[in-house]
PAMAR-964420 format. One record per residue (C-alpha): z, x, y. Coordinates in pm, 1 decimal, always signed. Each point is the difference from the previous one (the first is absolute). Example, Ala and Ser with C-alpha at 12.3 -4.5 7.8 and 13.67 -1.06 7.14 Angstrom:
residues 2
{Z->+780.0, X->+1230.0, Y->-450.0}
{Z->-66.0, X->+137.0, Y->+344.0}
This chain:
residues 435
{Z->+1105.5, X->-1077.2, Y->-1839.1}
{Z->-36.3, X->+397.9, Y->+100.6}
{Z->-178.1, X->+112.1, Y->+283.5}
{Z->-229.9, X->+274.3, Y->+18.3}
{Z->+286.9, X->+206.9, Y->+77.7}
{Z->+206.4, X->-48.0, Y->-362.2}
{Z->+212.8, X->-263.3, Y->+235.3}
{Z->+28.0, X->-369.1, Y->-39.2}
{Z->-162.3, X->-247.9, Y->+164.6}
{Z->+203.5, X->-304.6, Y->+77.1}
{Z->-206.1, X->-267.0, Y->-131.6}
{Z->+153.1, X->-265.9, Y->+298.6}
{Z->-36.8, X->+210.6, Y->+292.7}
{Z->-269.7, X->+287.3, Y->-168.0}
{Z->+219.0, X->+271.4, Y->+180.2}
{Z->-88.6, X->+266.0, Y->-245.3}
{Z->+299.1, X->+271.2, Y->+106.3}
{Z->+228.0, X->-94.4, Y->-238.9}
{Z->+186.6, X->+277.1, Y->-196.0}
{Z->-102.2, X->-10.8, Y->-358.9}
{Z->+373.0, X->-53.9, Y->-112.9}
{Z->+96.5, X->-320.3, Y->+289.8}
{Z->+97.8, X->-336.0, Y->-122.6}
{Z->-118.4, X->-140.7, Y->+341.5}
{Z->-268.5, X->+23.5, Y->+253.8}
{Z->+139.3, X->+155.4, Y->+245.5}
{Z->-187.2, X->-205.4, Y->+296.5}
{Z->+83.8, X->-368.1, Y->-108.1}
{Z->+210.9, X->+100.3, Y->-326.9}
{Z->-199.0, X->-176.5, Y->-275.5}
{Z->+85.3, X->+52.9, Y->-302.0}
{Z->-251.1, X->+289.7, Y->-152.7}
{Z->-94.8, X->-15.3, Y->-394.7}
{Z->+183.6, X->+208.1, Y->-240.5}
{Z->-352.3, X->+0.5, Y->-215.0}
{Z->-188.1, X->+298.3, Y->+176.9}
{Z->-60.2, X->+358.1, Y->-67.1}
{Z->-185.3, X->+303.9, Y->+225.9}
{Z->-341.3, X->-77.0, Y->+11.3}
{Z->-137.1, X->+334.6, Y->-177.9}
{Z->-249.4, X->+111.5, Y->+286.4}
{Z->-288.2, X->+153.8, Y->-115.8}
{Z->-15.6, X->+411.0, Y->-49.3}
{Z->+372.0, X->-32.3, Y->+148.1}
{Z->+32.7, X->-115.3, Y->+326.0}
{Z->+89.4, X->+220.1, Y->+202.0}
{Z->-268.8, X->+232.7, Y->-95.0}
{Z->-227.0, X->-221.9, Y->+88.2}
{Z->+125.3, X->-100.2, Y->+283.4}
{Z->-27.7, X->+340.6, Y->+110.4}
{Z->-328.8, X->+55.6, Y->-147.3}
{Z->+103.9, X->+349.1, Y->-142.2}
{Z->-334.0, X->+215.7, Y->-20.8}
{Z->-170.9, X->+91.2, Y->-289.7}
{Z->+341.2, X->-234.3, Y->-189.8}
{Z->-241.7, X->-293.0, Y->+155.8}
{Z->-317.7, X->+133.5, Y->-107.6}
{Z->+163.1, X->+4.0, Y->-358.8}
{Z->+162.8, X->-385.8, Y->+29.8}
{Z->-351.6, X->-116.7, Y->+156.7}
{Z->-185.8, X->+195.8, Y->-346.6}
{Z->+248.1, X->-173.3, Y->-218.0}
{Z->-9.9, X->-389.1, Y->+178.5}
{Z->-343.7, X->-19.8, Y->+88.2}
{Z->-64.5, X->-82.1, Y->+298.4}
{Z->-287.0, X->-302.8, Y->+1.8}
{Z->-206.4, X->-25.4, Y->+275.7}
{Z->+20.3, X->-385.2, Y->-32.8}
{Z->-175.3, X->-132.2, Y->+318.8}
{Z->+248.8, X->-267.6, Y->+59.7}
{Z->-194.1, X->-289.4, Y->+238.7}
{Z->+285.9, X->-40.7, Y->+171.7}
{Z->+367.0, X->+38.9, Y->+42.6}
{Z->+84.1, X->-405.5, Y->+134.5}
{Z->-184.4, X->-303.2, Y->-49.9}
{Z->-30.9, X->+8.4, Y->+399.5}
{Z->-195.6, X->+295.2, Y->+19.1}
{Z->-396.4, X->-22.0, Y->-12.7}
{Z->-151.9, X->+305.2, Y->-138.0}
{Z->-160.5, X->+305.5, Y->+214.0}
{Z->-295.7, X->+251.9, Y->-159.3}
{Z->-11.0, X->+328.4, Y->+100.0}
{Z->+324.9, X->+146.3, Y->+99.2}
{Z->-113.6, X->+373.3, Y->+108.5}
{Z->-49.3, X->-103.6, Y->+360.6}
{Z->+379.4, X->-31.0, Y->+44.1}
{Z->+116.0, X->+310.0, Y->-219.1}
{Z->-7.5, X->+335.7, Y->+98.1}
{Z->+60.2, X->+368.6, Y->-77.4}
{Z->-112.3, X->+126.9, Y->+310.1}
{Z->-370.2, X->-82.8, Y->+35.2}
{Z->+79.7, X->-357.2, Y->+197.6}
{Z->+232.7, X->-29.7, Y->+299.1}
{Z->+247.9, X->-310.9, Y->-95.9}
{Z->+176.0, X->-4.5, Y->+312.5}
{Z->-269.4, X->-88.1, Y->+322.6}
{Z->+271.0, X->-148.5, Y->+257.0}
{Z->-22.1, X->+345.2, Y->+140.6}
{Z->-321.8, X->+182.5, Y->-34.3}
{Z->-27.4, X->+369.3, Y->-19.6}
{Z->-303.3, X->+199.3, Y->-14.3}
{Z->+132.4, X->+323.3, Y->-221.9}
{Z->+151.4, X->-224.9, Y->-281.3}
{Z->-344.5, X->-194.5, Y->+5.8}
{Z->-221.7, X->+314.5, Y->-45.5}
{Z->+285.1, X->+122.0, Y->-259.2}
{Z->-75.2, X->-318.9, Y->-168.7}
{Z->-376.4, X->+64.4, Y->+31.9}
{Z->-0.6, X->+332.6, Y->-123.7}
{Z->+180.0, X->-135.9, Y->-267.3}
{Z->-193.8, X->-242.0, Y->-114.5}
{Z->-256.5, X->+292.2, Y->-1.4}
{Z->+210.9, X->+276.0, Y->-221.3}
{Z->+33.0, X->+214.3, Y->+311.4}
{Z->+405.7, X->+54.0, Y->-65.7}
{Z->-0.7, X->+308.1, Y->+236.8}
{Z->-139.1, X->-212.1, Y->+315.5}
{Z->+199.7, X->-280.5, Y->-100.8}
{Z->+347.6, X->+231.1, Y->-34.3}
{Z->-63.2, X->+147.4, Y->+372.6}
{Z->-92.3, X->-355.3, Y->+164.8}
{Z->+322.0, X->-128.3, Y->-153.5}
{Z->+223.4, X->+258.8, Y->+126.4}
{Z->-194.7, X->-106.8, Y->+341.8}
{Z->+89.0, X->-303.4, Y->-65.6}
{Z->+383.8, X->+69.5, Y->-102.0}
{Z->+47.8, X->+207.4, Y->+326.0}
{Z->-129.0, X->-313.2, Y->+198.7}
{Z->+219.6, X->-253.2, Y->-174.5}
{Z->+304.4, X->+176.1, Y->-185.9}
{Z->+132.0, X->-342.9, Y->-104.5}
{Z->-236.5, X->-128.3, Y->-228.8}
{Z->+27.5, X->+51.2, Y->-316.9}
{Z->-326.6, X->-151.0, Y->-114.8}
{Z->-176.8, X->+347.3, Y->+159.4}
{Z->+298.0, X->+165.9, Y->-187.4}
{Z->-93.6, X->-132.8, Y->-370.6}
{Z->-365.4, X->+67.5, Y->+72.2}
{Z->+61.1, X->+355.5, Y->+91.3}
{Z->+231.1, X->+54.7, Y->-318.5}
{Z->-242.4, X->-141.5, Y->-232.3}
{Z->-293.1, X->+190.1, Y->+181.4}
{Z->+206.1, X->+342.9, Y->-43.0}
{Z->+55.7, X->-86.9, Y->-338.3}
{Z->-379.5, X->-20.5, Y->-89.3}
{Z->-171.9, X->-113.1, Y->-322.9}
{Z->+374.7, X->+200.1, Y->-150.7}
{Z->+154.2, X->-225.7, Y->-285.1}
{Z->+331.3, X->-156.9, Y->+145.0}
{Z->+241.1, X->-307.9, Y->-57.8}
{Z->-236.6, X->-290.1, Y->+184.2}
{Z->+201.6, X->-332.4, Y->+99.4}
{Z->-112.8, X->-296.5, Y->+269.0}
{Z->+167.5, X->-156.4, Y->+269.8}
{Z->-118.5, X->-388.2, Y->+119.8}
{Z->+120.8, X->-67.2, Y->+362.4}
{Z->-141.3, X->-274.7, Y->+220.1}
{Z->-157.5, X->+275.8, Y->+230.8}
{Z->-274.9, X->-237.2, Y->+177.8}
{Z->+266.2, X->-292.2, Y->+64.4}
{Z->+330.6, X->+191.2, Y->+69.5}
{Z->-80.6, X->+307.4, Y->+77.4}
{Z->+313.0, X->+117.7, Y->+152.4}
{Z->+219.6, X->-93.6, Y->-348.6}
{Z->-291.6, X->+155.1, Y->-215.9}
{Z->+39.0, X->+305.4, Y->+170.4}
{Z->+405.1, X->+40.0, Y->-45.7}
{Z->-55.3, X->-103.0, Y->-344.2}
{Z->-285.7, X->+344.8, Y->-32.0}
{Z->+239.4, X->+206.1, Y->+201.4}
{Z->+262.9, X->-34.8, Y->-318.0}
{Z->-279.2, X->+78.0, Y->-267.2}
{Z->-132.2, X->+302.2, Y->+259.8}
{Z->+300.9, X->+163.1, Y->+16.4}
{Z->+18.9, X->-12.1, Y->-398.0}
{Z->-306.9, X->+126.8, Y->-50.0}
{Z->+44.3, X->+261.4, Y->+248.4}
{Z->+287.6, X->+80.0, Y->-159.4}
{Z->-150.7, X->-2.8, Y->-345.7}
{Z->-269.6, X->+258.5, Y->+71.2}
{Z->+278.5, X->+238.7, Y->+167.3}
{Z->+170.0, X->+0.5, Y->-297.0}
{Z->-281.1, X->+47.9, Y->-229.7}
{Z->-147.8, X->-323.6, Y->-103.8}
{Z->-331.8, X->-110.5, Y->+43.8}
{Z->+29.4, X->-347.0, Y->+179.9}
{Z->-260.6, X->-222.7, Y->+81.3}
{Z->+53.9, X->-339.1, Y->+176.2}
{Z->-267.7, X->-235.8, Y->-24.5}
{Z->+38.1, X->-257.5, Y->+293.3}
{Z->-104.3, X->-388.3, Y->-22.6}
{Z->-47.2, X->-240.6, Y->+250.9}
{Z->+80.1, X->-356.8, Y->-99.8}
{Z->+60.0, X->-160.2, Y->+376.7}
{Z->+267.2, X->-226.3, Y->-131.1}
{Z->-227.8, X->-214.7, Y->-172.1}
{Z->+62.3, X->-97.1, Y->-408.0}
{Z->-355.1, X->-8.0, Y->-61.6}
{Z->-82.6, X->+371.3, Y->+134.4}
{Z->+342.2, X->+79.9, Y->-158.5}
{Z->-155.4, X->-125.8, Y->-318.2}
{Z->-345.6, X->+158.9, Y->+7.1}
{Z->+197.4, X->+315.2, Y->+88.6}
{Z->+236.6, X->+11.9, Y->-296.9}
{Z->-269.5, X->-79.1, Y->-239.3}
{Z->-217.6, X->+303.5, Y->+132.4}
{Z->+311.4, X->+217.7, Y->-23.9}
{Z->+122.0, X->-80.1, Y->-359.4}
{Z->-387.8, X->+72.6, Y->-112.0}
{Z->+72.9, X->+360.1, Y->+123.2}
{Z->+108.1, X->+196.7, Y->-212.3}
{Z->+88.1, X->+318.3, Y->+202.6}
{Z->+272.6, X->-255.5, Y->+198.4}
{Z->+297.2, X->+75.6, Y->-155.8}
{Z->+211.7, X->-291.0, Y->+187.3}
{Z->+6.5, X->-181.1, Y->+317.2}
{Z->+242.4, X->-34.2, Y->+303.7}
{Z->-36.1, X->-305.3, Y->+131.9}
{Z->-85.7, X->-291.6, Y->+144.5}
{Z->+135.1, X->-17.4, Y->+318.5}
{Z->+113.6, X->-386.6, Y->+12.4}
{Z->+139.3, X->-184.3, Y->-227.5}
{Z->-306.5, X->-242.2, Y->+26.4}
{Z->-214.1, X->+223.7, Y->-145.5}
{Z->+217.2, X->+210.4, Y->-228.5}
{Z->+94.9, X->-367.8, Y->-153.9}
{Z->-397.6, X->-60.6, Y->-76.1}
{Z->-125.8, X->+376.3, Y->-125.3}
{Z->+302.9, X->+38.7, Y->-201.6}
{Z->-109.8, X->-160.6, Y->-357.4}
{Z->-269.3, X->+202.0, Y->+66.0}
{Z->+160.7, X->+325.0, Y->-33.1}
{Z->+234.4, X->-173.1, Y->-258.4}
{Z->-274.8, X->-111.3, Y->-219.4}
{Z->-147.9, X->+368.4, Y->+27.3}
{Z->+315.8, X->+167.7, Y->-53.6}
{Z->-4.4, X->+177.9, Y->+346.9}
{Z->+306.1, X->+84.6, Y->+168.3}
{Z->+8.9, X->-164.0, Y->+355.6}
{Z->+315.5, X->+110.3, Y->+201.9}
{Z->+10.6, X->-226.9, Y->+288.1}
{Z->+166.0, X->+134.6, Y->+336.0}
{Z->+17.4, X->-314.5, Y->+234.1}
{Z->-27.8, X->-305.1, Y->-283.3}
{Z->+323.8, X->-181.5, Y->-0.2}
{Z->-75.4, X->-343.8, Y->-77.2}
{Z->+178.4, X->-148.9, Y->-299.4}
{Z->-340.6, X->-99.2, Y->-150.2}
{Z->-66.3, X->+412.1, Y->-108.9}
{Z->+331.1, X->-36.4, Y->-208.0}
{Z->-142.9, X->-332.8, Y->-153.8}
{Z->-349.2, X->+88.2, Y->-140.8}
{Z->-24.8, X->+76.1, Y->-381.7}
{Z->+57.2, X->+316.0, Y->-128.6}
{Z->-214.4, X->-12.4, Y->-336.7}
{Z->-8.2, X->+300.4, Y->-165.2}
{Z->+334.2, X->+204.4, Y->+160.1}
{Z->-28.6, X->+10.1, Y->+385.4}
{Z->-250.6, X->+174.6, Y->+211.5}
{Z->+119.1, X->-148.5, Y->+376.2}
{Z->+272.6, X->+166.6, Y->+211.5}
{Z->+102.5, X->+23.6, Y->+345.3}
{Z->+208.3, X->+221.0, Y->+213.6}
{Z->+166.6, X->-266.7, Y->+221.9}
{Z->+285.0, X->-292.0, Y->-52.3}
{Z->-147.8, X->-350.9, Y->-74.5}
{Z->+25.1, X->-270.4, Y->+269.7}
{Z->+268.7, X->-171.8, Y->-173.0}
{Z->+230.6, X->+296.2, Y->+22.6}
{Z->-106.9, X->+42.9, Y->+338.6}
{Z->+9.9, X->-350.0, Y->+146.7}
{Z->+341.2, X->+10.2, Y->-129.4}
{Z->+137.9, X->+293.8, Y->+188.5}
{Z->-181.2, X->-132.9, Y->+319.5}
{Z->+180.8, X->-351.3, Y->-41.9}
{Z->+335.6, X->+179.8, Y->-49.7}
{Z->-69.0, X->+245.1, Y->+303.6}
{Z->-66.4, X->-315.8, Y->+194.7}
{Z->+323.7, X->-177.8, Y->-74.0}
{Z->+193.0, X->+289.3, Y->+26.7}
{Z->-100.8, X->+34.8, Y->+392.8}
{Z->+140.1, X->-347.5, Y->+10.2}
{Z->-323.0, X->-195.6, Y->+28.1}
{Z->-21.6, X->-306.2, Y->-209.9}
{Z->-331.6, X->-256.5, Y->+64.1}
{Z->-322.0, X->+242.0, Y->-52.9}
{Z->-357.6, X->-147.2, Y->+101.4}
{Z->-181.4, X->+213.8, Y->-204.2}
{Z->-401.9, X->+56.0, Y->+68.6}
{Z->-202.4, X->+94.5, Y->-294.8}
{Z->-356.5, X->-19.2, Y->-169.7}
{Z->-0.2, X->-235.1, Y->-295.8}
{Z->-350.7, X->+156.6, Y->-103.9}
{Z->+164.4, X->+313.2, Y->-68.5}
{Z->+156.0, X->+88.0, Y->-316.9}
{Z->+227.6, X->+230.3, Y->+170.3}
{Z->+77.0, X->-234.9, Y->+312.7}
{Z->+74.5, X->-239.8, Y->-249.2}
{Z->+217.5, X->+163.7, Y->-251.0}
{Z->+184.7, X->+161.0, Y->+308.2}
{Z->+80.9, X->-339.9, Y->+142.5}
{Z->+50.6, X->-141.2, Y->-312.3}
{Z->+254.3, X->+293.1, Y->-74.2}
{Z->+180.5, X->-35.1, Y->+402.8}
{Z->+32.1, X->-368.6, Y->-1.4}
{Z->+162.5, X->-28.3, Y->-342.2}
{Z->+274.8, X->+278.4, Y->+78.0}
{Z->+43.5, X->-112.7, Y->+336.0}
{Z->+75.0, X->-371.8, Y->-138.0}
{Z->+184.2, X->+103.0, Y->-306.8}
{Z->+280.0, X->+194.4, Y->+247.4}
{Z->+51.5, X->-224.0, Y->+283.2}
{Z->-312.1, X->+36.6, Y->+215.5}
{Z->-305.2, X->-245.0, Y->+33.7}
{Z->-355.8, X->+18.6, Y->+87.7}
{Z->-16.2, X->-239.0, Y->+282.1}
{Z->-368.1, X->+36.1, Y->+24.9}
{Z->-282.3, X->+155.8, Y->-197.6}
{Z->-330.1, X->+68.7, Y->+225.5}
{Z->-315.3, X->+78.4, Y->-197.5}
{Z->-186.5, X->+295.4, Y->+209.3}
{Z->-335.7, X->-90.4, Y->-157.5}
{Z->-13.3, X->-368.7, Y->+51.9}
{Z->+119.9, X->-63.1, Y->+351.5}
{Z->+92.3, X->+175.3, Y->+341.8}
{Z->+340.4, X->+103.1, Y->-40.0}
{Z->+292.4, X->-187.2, Y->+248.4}
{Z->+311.4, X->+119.5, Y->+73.8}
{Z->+276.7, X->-176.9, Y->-205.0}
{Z->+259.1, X->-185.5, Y->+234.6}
{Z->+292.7, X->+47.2, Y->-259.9}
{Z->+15.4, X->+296.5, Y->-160.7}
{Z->+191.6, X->+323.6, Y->+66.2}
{Z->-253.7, X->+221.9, Y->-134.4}
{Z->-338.1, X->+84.5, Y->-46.9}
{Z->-130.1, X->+137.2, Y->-315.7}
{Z->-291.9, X->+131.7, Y->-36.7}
{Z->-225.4, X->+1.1, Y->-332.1}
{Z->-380.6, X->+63.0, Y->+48.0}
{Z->-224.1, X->+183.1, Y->-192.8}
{Z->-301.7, X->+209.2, Y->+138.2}
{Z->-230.3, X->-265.8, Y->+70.2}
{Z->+298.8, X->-201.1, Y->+187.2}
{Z->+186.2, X->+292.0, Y->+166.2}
{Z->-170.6, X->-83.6, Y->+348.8}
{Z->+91.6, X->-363.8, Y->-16.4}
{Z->+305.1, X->+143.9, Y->-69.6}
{Z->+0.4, X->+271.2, Y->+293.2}
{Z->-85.9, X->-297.9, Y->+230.1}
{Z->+349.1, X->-171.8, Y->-139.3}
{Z->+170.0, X->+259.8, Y->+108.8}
{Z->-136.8, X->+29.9, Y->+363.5}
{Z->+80.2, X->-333.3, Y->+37.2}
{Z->+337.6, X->-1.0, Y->-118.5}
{Z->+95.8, X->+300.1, Y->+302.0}
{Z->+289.2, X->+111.5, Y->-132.1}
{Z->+163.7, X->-345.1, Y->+3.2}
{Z->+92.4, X->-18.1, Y->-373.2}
{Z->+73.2, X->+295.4, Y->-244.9}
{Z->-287.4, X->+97.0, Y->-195.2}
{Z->+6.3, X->+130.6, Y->-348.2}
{Z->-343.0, X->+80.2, Y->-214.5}
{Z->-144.2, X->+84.1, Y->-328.3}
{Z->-115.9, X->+324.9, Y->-52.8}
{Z->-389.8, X->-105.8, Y->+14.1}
{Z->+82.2, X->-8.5, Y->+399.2}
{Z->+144.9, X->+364.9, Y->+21.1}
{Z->-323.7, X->+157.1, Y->+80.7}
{Z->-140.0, X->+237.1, Y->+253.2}
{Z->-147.3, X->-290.1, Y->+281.3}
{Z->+328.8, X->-242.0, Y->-67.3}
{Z->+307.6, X->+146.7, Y->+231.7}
{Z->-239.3, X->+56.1, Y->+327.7}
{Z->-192.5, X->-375.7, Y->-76.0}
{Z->+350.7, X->-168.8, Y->-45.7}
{Z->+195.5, X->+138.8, Y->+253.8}
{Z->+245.8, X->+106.5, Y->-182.8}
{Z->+68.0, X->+104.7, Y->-425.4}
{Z->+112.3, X->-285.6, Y->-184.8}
{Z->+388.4, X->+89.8, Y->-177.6}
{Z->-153.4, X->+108.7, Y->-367.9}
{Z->+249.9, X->-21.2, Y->-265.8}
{Z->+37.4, X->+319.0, Y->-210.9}
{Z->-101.0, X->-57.4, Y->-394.6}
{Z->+61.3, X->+268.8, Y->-248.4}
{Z->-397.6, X->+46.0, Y->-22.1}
{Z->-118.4, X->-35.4, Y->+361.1}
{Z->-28.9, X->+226.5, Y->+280.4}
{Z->-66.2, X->-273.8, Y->+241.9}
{Z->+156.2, X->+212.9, Y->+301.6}
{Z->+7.9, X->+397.7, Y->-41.6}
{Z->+279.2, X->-5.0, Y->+250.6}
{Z->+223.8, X->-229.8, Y->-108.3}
{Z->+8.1, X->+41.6, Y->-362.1}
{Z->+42.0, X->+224.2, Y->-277.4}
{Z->-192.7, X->-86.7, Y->-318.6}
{Z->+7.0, X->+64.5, Y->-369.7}
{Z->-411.6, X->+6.1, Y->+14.0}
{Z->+29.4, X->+292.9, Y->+203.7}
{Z->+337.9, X->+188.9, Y->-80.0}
{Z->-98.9, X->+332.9, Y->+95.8}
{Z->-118.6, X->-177.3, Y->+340.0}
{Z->+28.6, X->+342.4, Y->+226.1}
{Z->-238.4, X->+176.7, Y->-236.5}
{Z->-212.4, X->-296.1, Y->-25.7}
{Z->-18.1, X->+4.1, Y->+392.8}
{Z->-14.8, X->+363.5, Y->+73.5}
{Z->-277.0, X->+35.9, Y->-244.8}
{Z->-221.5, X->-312.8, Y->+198.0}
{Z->+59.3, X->+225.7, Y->+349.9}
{Z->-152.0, X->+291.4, Y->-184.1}
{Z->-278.7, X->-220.5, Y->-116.0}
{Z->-11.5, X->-173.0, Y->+334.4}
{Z->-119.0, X->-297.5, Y->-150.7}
{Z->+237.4, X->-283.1, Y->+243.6}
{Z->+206.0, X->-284.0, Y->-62.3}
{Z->-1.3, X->-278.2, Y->-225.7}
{Z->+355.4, X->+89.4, Y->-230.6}
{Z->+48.9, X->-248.5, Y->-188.3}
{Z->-359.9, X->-70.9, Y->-173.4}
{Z->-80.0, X->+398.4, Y->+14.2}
{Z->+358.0, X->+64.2, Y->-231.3}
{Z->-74.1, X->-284.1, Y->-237.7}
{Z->-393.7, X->+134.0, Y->-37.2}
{Z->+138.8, X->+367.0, Y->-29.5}
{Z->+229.3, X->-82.4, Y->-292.1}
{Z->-333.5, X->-150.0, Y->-176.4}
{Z->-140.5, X->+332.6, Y->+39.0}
{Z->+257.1, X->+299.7, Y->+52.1}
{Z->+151.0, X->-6.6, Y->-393.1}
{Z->-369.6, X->+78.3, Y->-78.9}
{Z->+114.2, X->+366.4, Y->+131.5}
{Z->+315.6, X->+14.1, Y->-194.4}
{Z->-64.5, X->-116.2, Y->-314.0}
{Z->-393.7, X->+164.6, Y->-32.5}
């Protein structure tokens, strides 16, 4: 009944928030089990959550670390050979939605050993496009040479979501930045699994058979963090997941002391802050749109509609983005919206329609870069403790020193994207502070 967190995990409602010392869930107030204890996490938790330097190199010499090639991380998954052409230190270019000739001869000269060429095409490169950080990790690791350092790998959906991919990298290339300012050798490793659980899979299993990848930061969905995670479990290799909320994460076994974190709320803490943020503008009947193909759409829904029921609401309608064309509802109040990245056009489309007729309120899979000028206008977000769904409307506990956080991106210049770039920063930053 304890979450990866050392907090319990309501075994009704699997919110898995609850202080080790309640009685009660505190989302539908079943009664929790007296019978648990603190699941004793591996080399102490929060070190490895942190992945402390050369302390990790010792925990990974005492555990092992078996490069089991897992087949795959779900029975739906159907296996992919070789992984390399979707991982990268520099020598590929993940990212082709916008072409540029310096970072592809960087890449080239690369691939070739010529780290000089490579270092001066970059910083080409970085002068033509300040905001992207995948030219920023290349020219770190390039500057850093054939030079020992800390070596970690980040797994974003880059070919299928390529705006989200690259808030998530702007998070781990300000850390590493930081990092090698303050001394550490840092070396990000970047992985492209286009939201798809089979690439997801092949990835993982080339990345746990390398043994100079000291942990990974990723996936980017909850769809495929769900499927490479027993991977990394099985092969006792931290995986710190920025963007992965889905209840399911909190569910998978933990054999062996626990190996899978995230830096984000799960959906059913924050379905249940959106329901109450709903009622509390004095809406009641919700038609709520959502993919039921997603873990995460799922688990967010799941989360909403039980809330919003349990304290007076109702879901008067429940429209599944992937199945049909999506209708306006005739009586509801509100409009929430719950896609995931394969459904947030249908989704944008929804809220076009709707033109400003009902109040719409979203999940945090819609707050990205394209969403506000597609829909017209930003749904209401609700707050959570972990999210950072709107950097001007809320303060958050992912990001407490916020003004730093932001001041240090607009030295950087490496753009928007808050929310995912803070939780993918605190997956990488404590690298710097506890070497």
């Amino acid at each position: 009944m304890v979450s990866e967190f050392n907090h319990v995990t309501c075994p009704k409602c699997k919110h898995d928030r609850n202080a080790l010392t309640a009685k009660k869930c505190e989302i539908c107030g079943h009664r929790l089990s007296k019978g648990f204890g603190k699941v004793p996490i591996a080399g102490v938790g929060l070190a490895v959550l942190l992945l402390a330097g050369a302390g990790l190199f010792g925990f990974k010499a005492m555990t092992g670390n078996p490069a089991t090639n897992v087949a795959s991380g779900s029975a739906q998954t159907q296996a992919i050979g070789d992984a390399s052409a979707f991982i990268s230190r520099g020598e590929k270019v993940l990212f082709t939605d916008a072409p540029s000739p310096d970072k592809q001869a960087a890449a080239d000269a690369i691939a070739a050993g010529d780290l000089q060429s490579a270092i001066a095409n970059l910083e080409a490169a970085r002068q033509a496009s300040r905001n992207d950080p995948e030219t920023l990790i290349y020219l770190n690791n390039a500057r850093l040479g054939q030079a020992a350092a800390l070596n970690i790998a980040v797994v974003v959906p880059a070919t299928s979501s390529p705006s989200a991919a690259r808030e998530i990298l702007r998070g781990v290339a300000q850390g590493q930045d930081e990092a090698i300012q303050a001394g550490v050798p840092f070396r990000v490793v970047i992985a492209d699994d286009n939201n798809d659980p089979n690439q997801a899979v092949a990835i993982a299993n080339a990345l746990v058979q390398d043994e100079s990848i000291l942990a990974v930061i990723g996936h980017g969905t909850s769809r495929t963090s769900v499927a490479a995670a027993p991977i990394y479990q099985e092969s006792q290799m931290v995986m710190i997941a920025p963007t992965s909320s889905s209840t399911e994460l909190a569910q998978l076994p933990r054999t062996g002391g626990n190996f899978i974190f995230r830096t984000i709320a799960s959906d059913q803490f924050t379905g249940t802050t959106l329901a109450r943020h709903l009622l509390s503008t004095g809406k009641r009947r919700a038609a709520v749109f959502f993919n039921s193909a997603s873990s995460y759409s799922k688990s967010l829904q799941q989360a909403f509609a039980t809330t919003l029921s349990l304290e007076g609401g109702e879901v008067v309608q429940e429209i599944d983005l992937s199945q049909r064309s999506a209708q306006l509802p005739s009586d509801a109040d509100a409009i929430v919206l719950l896609p995931d990245a394969e459904t947030l056009p249908q989704a944008i489309e929804v809220a076009k329609a709707n033109a400003n007729q009902l109040p719409l309120f979203a999940g945090d899979a819609f707050y990205r870069i394209e969403s506000p000028s597609a829909g017209r206008r930003i749904p209401e977000w609700a707050c959570s403790a972990d999210s950072m769904a709107s950097a001007q409307k809320c303060e958050s506990s992912v990001c407490p020193n916020r003004k730093q956080f932001v001041g240090r991106r607009c030295q950087l210049a490496i753009g928007d994207g808050l929310r995912r770039s803070a939780n993918s920063q605190n997956g990488a930053i404590d690298r710097k502070r506890h070497p």
